[in-house]
C-alpha positions as CSV (number, residue, x, y, z in Angstrom):
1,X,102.6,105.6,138.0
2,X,99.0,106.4,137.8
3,X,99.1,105.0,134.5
4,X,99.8,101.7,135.8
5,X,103.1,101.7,133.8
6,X,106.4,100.8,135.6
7,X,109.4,102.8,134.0
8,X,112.0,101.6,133.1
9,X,115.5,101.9,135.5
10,X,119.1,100.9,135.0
11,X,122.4,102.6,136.1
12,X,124.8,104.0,134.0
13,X,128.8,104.5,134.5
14,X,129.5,107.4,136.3
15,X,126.8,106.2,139.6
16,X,123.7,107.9,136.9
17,X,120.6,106.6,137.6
18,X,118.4,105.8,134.0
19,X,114.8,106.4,134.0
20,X,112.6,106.4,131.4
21,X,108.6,106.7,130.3
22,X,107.0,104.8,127.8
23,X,106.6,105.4,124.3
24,X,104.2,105.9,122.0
25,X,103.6,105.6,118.6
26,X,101.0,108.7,118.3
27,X,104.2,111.2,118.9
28,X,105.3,112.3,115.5
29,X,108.7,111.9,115.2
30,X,110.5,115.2,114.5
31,X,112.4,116.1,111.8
32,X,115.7,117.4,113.9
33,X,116.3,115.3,117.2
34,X,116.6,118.7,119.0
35,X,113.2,119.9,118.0
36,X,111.5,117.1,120.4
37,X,109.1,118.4,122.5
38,X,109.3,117.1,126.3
39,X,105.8,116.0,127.5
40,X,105.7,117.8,130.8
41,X,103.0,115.7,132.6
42,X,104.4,113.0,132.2
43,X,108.2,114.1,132.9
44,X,106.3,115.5,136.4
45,X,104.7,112.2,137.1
46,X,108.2,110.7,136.8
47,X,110.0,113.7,138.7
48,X,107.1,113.1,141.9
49,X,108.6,110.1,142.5
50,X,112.7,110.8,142.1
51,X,114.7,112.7,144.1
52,X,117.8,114.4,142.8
53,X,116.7,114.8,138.8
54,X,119.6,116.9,137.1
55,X,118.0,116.7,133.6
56,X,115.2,115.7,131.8
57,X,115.3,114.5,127.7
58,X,112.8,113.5,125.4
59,X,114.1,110.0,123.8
60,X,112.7,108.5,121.0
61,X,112.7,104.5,120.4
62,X,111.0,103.3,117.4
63,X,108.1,101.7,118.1
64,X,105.3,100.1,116.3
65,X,101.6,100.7,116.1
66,X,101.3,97.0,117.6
67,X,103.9,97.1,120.2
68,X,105.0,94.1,118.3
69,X,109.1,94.0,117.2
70,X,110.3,93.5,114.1
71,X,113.0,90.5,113.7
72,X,114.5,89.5,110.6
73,X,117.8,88.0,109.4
74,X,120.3,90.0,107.3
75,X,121.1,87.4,104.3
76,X,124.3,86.9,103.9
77,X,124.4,87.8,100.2
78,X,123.4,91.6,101.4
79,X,126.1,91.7,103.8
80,X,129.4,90.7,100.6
81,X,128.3,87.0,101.1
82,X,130.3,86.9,104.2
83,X,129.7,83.5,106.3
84,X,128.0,84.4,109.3
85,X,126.9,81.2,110.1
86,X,129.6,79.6,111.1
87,X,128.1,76.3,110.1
88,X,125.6,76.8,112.4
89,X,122.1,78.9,112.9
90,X,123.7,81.8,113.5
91,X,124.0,85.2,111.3
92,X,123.3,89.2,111.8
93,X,119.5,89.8,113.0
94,X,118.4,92.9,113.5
95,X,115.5,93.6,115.6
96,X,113.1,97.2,115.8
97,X,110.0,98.7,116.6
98,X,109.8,97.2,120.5
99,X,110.3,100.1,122.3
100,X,112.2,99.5,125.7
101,X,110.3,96.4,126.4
102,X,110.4,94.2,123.3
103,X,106.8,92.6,122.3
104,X,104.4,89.9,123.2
């Protein structure tokens, strides 16, 4: 893309080709999920180089300011001190705020 920005592809079940744009953290997130506002340019940029686009969405991932994910381990006292360790390293992590690509 102009940009410089490769979006991001994958296939789905049914033969549906994924693509997506990137996010950004300046787009207030609205209070309904239906009330999201498409950005048209950048839907068009995508469109010029697609063939066969049956519809468009706007998809919000959270993102931060920084790019940067959030990672952090559930304890296992917050989860009804459960074991899931398994006497190892292991437990629940939960990871936000990358976007589609994750950060640096």
């Amino acid at each position: 893309m102009s940009s410089g920005f490769s979006p991001e592809i994958f296939s789905r079940i049914g033969g549906e080709i994924y693509v997506a744009g990137l996010n950004s953290s300046t787009i207030p997130l609205p209070e309904v999920a239906t009330d999201a506002k498409i950005g048209s340019e950048e839907i068009e940029e995508l469109k010029k180089n697609l063939s066969d686009v049956t519809d468009s969405c706007e998809c919000f991932r959270p993102v931060t300011p920084r790019g940067q994910p959030i990672l952090c381990r559930i304890p296992d006292t917050k989860l009804g001190d459960i074991s899931t360790r398994g006497g190892g390293e292991g437990g629940i992590f939960v990871a936000a705020g990358h976007g589609p690509w994750g950060g640096s």
